[in-house]
LOLUMTOR-520811 format. One record per residue: residue in one letter; x, y, z of N, C-alpha, C in turn. Coordinates in steps of 0.02 Angstrom, whole numbers, plus 50000, padded with zeros to 5 digits. Example, Ala and Ser with C-alpha at 12.3 -4.5 7.8 and 13.67 -1.06 7.14 Angstrom:
# LOLUMTOR-520811
A506604971650390506154977550390506604983550390
S506424988850354506844994750357506455000250394
# end
This chain:
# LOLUMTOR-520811
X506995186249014506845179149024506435176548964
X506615171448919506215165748885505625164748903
X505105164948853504295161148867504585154448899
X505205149948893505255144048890505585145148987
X505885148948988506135150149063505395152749106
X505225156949095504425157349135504045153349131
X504135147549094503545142549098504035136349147
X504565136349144504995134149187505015134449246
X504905140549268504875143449330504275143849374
X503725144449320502845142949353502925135349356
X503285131249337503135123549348503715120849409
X504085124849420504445124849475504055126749555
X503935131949531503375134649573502945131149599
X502495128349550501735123249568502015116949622
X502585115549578502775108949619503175110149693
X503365116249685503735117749774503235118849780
X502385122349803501905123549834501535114449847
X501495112349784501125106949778501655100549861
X502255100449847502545097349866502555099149937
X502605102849972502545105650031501635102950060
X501345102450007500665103150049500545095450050
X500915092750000501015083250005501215082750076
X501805083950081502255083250135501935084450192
X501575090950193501105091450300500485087950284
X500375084550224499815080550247499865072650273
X500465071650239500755065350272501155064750322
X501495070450341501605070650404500935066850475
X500455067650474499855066750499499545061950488
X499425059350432498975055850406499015049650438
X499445044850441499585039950478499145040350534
X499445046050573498895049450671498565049150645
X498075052150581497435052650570496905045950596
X497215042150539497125035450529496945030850584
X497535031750635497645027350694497055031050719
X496985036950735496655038950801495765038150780
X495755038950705494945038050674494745031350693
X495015026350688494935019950700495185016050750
X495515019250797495845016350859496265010950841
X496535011250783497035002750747497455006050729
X498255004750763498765006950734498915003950669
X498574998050655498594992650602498164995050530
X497985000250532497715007450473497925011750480
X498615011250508498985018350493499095020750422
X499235012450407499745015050313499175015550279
X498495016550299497945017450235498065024750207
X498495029150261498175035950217498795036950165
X499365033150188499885033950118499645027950051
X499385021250094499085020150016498625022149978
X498235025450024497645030349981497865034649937
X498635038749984498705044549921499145040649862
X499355035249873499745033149788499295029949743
X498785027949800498185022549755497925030749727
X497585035149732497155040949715497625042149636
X498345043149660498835046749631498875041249563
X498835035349569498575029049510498145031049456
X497655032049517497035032549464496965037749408
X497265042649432497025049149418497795050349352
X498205048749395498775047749323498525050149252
X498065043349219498265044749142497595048949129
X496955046749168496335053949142496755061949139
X497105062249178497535067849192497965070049128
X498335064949116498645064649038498295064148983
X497725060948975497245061748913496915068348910
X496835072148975496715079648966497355083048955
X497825081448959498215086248916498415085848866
X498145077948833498445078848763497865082448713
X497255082348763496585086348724496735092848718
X496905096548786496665103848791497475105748816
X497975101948835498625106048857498655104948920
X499205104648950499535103249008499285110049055
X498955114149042498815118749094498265116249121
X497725115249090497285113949116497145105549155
X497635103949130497905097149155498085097749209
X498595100449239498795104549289498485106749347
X498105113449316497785115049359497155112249412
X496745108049343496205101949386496525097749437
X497135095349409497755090349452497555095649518
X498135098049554498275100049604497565102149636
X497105106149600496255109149605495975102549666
X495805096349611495645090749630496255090949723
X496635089249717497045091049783496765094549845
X496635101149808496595105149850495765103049907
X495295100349851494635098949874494775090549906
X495175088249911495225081949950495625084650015
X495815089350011496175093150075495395091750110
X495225096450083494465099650146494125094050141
X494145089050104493765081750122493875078850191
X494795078650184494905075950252494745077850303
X494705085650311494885088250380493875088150380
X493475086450336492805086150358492645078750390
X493165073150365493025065450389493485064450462
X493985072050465494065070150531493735071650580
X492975077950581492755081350605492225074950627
X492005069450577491425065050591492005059850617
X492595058250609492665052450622492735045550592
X492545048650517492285040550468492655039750434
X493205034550435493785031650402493595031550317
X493035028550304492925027950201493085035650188
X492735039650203492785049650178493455052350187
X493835049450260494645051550252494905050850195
X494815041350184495185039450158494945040650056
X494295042950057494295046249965494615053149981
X494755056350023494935064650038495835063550025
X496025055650064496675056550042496875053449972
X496355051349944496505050049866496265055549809
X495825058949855495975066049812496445071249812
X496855068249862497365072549854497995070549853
X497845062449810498465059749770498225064449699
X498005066749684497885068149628498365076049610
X498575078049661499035084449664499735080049662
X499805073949677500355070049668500525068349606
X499965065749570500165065649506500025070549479
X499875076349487500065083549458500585086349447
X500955084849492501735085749529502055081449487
X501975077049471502365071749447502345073649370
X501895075249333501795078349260501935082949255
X502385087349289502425092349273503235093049246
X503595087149270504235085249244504185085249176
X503765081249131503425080949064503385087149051
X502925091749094502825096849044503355101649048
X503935101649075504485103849076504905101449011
X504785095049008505215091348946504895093048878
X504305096348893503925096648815504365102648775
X504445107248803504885115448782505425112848766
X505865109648789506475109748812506855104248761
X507485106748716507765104048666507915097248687
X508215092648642508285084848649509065084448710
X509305088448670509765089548735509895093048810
X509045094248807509065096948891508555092448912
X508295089048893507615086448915507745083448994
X508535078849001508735076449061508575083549133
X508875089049086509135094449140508285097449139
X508045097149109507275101249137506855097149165
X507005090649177506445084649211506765086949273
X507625085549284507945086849340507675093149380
X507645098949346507595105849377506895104749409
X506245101849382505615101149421505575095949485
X505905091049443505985085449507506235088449585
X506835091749583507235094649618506805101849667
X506575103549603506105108149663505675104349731
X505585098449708505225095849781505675093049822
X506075097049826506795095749891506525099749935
X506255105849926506295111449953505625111249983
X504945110349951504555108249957504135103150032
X504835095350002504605090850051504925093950122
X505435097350118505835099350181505465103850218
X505055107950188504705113250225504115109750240
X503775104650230503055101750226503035099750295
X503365093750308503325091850393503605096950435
X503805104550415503905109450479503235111950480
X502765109150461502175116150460501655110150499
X501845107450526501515100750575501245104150638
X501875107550667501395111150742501215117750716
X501265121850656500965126650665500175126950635
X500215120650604499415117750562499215117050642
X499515113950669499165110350729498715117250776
X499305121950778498955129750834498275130050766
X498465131150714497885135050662497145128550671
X497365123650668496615119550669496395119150755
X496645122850805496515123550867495995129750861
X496295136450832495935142750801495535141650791
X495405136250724494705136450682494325130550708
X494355128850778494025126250803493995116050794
X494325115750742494535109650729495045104850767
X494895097550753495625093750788496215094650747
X496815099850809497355099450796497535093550755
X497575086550725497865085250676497685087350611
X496965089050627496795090850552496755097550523
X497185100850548497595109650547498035107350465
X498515103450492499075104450440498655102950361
X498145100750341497675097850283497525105750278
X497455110350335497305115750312497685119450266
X498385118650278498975122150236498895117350169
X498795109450186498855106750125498505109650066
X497965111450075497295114650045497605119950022
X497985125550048498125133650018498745130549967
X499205125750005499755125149961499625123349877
X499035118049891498895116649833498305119549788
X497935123749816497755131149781498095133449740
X498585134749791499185140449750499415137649693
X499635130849703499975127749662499385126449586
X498685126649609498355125149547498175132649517
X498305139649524498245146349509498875147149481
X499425145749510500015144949482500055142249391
X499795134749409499635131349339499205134949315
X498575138549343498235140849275498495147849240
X499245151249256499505154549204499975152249156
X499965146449163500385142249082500165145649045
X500545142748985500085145348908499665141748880
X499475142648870498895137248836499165130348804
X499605129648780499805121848766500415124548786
X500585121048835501465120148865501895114848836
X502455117048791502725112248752502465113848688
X502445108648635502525109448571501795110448547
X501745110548494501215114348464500755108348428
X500255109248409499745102448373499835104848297
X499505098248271499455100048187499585094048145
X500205090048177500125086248130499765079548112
X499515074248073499375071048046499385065148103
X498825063148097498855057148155498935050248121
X499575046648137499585042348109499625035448142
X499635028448132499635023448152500395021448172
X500355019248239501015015248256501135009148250
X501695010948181501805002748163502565003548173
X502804996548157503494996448160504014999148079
X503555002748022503725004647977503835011247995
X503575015848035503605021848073504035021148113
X504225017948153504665019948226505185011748232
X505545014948253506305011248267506285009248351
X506545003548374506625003848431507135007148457
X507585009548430507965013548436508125021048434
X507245023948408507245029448391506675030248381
X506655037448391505865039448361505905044648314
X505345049148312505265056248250505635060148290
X505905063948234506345070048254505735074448251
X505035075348228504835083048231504675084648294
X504515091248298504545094948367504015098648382
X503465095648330502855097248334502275091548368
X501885090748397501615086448431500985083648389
X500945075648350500425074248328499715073948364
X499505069948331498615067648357498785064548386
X498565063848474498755059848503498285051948487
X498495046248495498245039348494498015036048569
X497695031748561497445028148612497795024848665
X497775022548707498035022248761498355012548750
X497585009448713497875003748690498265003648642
X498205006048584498735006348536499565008448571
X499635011848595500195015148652500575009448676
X500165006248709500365000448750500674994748721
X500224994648666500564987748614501374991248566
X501204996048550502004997548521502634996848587
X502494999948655502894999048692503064992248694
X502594985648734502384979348713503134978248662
X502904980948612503304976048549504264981248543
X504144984648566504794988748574505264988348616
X505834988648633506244984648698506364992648732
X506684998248687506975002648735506115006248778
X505625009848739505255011248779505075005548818
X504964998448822504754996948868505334994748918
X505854994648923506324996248971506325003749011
X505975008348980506055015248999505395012349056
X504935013249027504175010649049504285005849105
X504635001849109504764997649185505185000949253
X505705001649188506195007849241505745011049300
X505365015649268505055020149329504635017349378
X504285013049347504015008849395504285006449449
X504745001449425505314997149468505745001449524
X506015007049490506055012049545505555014549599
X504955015649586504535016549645504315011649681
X504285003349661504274998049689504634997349734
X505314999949721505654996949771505854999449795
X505925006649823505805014649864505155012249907
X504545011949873504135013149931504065005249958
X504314997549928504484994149974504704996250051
X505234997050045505864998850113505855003450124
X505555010250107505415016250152504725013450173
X504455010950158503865016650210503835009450270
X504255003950279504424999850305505094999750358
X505315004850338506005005050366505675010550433
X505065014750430505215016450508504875010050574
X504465006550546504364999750588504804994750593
X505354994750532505824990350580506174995150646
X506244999850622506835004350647506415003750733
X505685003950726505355005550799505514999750833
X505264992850798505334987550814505974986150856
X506524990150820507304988350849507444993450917
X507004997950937506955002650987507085007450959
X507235010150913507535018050884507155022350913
X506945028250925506685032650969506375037050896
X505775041050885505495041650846506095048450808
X506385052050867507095057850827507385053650781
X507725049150799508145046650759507705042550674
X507095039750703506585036650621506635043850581
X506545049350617506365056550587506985057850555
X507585056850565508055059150563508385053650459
X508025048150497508305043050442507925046250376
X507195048050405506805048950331507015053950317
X507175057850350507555065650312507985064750268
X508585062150289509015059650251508895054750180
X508215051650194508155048650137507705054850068
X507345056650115506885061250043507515066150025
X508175067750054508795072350036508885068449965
X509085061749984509415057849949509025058549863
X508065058149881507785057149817507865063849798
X507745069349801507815076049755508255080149757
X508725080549800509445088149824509945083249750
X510005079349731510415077149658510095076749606
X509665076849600509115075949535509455082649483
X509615086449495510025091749438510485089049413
X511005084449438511465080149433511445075649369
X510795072349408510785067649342510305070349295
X509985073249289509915077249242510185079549188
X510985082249207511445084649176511805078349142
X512125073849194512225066149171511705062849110
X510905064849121510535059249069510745062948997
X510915071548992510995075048939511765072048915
X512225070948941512905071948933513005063148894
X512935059648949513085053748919512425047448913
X511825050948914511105048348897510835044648961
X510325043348948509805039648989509855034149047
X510105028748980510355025148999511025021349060
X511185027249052512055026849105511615029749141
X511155033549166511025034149216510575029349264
X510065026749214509665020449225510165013949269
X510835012749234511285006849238511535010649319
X511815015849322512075016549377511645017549431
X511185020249414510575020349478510355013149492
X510325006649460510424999949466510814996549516
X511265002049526512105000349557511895001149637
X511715006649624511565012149685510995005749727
X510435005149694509865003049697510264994749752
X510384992749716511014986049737511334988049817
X511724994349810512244994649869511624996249921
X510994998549930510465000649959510224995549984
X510104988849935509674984049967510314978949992
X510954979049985511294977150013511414978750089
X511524985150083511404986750165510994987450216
X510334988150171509734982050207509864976450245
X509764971350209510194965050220510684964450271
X511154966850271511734966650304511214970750384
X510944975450392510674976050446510124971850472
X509884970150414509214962050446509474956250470
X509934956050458510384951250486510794952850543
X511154959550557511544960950610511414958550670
X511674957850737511344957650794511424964850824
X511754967550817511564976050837511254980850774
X510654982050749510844987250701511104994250708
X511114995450659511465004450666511085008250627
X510995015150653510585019250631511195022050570
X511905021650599512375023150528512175019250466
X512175012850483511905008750414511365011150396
X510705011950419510245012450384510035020050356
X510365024950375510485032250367510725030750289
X511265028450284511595027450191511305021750161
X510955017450194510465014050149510115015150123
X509565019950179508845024750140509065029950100
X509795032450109510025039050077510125036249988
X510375028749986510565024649945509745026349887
X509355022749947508795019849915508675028349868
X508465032649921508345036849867508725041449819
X509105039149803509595042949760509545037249709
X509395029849722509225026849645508615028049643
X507975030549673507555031249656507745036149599
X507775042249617507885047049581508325046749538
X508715042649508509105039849455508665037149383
X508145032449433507785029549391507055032849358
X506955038149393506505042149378506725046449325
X507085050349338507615055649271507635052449213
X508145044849223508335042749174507885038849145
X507405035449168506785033349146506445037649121
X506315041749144505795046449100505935052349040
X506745051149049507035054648977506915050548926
X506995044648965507195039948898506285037848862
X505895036748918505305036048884504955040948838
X505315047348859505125053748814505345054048745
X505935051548729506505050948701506535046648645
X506055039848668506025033948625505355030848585
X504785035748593504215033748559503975039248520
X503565037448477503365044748438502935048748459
X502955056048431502745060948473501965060148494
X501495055748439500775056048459500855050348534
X501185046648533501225041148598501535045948655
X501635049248662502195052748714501795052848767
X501165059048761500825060548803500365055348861
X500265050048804499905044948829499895041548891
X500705038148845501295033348876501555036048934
X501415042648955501735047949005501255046749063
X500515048449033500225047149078499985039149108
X500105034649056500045026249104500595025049124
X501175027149112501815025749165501695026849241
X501515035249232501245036349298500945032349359
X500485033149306499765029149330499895018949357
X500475016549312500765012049338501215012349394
X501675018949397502115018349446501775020249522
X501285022749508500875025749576500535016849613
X500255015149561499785009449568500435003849599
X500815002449561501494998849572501445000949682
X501655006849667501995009249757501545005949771
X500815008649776500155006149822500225000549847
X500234993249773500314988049798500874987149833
X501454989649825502124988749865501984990049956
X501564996249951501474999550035500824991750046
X500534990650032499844986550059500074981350064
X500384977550038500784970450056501504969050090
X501834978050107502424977250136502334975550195
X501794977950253501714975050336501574966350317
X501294964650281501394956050272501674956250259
X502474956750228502854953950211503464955050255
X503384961550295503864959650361503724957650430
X503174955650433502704949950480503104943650471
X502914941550407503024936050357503884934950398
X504484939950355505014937650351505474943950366
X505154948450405505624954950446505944958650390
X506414963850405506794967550370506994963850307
X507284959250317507714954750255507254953350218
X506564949350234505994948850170506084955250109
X505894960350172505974966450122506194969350089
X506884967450115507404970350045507424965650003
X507204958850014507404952449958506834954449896
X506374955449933505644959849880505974962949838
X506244969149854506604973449831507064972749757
X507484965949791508094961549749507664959149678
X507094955249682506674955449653506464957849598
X506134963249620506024967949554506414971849524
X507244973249557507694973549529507974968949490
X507934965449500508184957749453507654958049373
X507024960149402506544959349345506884966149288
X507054970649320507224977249287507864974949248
X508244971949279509074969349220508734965849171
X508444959349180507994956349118507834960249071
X507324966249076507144969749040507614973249018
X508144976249016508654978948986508834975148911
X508894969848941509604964848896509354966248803
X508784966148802508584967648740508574975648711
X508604981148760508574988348756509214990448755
X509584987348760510354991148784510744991748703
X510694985848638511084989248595510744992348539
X510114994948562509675000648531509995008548576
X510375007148602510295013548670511115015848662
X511105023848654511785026948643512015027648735
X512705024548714513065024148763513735028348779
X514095029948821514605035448806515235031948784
X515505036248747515955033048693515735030548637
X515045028548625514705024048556514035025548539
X513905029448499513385034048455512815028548464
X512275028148462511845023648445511795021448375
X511675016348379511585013448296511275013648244
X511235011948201510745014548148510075011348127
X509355014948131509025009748129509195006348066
X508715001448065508774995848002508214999147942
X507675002047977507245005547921507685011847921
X507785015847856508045024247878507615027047815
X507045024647770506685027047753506405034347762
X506475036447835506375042547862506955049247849
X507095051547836507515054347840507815059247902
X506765062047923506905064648014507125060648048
X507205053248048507255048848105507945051948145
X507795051748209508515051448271508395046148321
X509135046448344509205039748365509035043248456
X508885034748502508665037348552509185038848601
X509105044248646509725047848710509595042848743
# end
């Protein structure tokens, strides 16, 4: 086996442990919530806690790994996790909604652990696998989320044992899962991915192409987070990459975490809500190898455009059920299945392409405020979605949806004839002064 396959495989690893211990903590969290405060109307605090936590913690997370390396990046990630585990299950012991709710934003912070670790998969991994090694990490949390909500009644017997309230058992597993998962990370190698050394230089538009970035494969000085921002700013394909991911989690955690209150609202019986979300978290990671292989074969982009498609036929069949006078659990089964399979379209192909299209000192940065935007993005999406189907029911919500999809084609129109397409090479920049320069996947 490859240093580059064992480091593959420990980041596979972290994120099936990490992902599993996501999964039985949200299984609960909602009950938590309701039963701490007697308001079913703070249920959704403990999922916006963990994307709001998972926000914050994003790019500090990424500025430590462009210091010291993605291990130790890593490992604090999920670490931090593991100690917001035992936060919770101590605020459920008193009762006090503020301590739940920092316990479940410390353990967004194993979320965006999880989520960087796709990156540090892409750091090893040649220009032409970068799609297929984001895919292979992503994909591990298939396995992950599927096993997470089975460990619901057996958390439940174990926090009976240790003398605790049965809901707050399963936080117990969350806690070992994400242990493991941060011991796991701390046998990386010391910088995962490319190596330091070179020359830190200024991002101007005499350096970098919107169409391309440095070919070396060595990792500069990393730059500031403002400087970062303004080249994206002035660049069309990274900042089409840079919205992409966003826009994808906007409009995923719009209509999921909304779709089991309509579904109650319409009488569905809680088997069948259980049944829909299954099918939907299938939808976000069991294909992610797929396109993976797709973002390598015929680039980024075609995958971005068709997950657009997907994204479309999803909030279409929304719609078409907010409107029905009978709904169907058939419709909304391939809607959510819809929804997340463009999620995960737009995640791959977004985040190849953002890897793909800025120079190597911006990479790390830009990696970590994407994040840190797309987490922050959901939050606001989950905290204003119960007003907005108060407001205007199911159909509001997918029109939301329509929305920031609409904002995402805008942003294209200027990125697309910088961007290699299948059948047509990408173009040439206009500076070629460089001679490393390559054009962007």
């Amino acid at each position: 086996m490859t240093p580059q396959s064992r480091t593959l495989a420990k980041l596979v690893t972290a994120q099936l442990f990490s992902g599993a211990g996501i999964a039985s903590g949200y299984a609960v969290g909602g009950l938590l919530a309701e039963q701490i405060t007697g308001s079913t109307a703070t249920a959704g605090f403990a999922q916006m806690s963990v994307i709001l936590g998972a926000g914050l913690v994003a790019y500090p997370l990424a500025a430590l790994a462009a210091r010291t390396g993605r291990r130790r990046a890593l490992t604090l990630g999920f670490g931090v996790g593991a100690i917001g585990a035992c936060v919770v299950s101590a605020a459920v012991a008193v009762q006090f909604l503020p301590l739940f709710m920092v316990g479940m934003m410390l353990c967004g912070s194993s979320t965006a652990a999880g989520l960087q670790t796709r990156y540090a998969a892409a750091d090893g991994a040649g220009r032409d696998a970068t799609g297929r090694a984001l895919s292979v990490v992503v994909g591990a949390t298939t396995l992950g989320s599927v096993l997470g909500p089975n460990f619901t009644e057996p958390g439940a017997r174990l926090g009976e044992m240790l003398g605790m309230d049965p809901l707050a058992g399963p936080f117990v597993i969350s806690m070992t899962a994400f242990a493991v998962a941060a011991i796991t990370a701390s046998t990386l190698p010391s910088r995962t991915g490319r190596g330091t050394g070179q020359r830190n230089r200024a991002l101007t538009h005499e350096d970098t192409h919107d169409g391309a970035a440095p070919a070396s494969t060595t990792a500069a000085s990393t730059i500031g987070l403002r400087a970062t921002l303004r080249y994206v700013a002035a660049h069309p394909v990274p900042r089409f990459a840079f919205v992409t991911v966003i826009a994808g989690q906007m409009m995923m955690t719009n209509v999921m975490v909304m779709t089991p209150v309509h579904m109650h609202h319409q009488e569905f019986d809680l088997g069948a809500i259980g049944i829909v979300v299954s099918i939907h978290i299938a939808g976000m990671y069991a294909l992610s190898p797929i396109f993976g292989w797709m973002t390598d074969r015929w680039g980024p982009g075609t995958v971005i455009v068709s997950g657009a498609v997907v994204f479309a036929a999803a909030i279409t069949l929304g719609v078409i059920d907010a409107v029905a006078q009978r709904p169907s659990m058939v419709l909304l089964s391939i809607a959510l299945l819809l929804l997340g399979v463009g999620w995960s379209m737009f995640l791959i192909g977004g985040s190849a392409l953002l890897t793909s299209s800025v120079p190597e000192e911006a990479r790390i940065p830009l990696q970590g405020a994407s994040d840190a935007a797309m987490n922050l993005g959901g939050a606001l999406m989950a905290a204003s979605a119960g007003a907005v189907l108060a407001m205007g029911g199911f159909l509001w919500i997918n029109l939301t949806a329509t929305v920031v999809l609409f904002a995402t084609l805008l942003c294209s129109v200027e990125a697309v004839p910088s961007m290699r397409w299948p059948g047509r090479p990408a173009p040439i920049p206009d500076d070629t002064r460089d001679p490393e320069r390559v054009q962007v996947r």
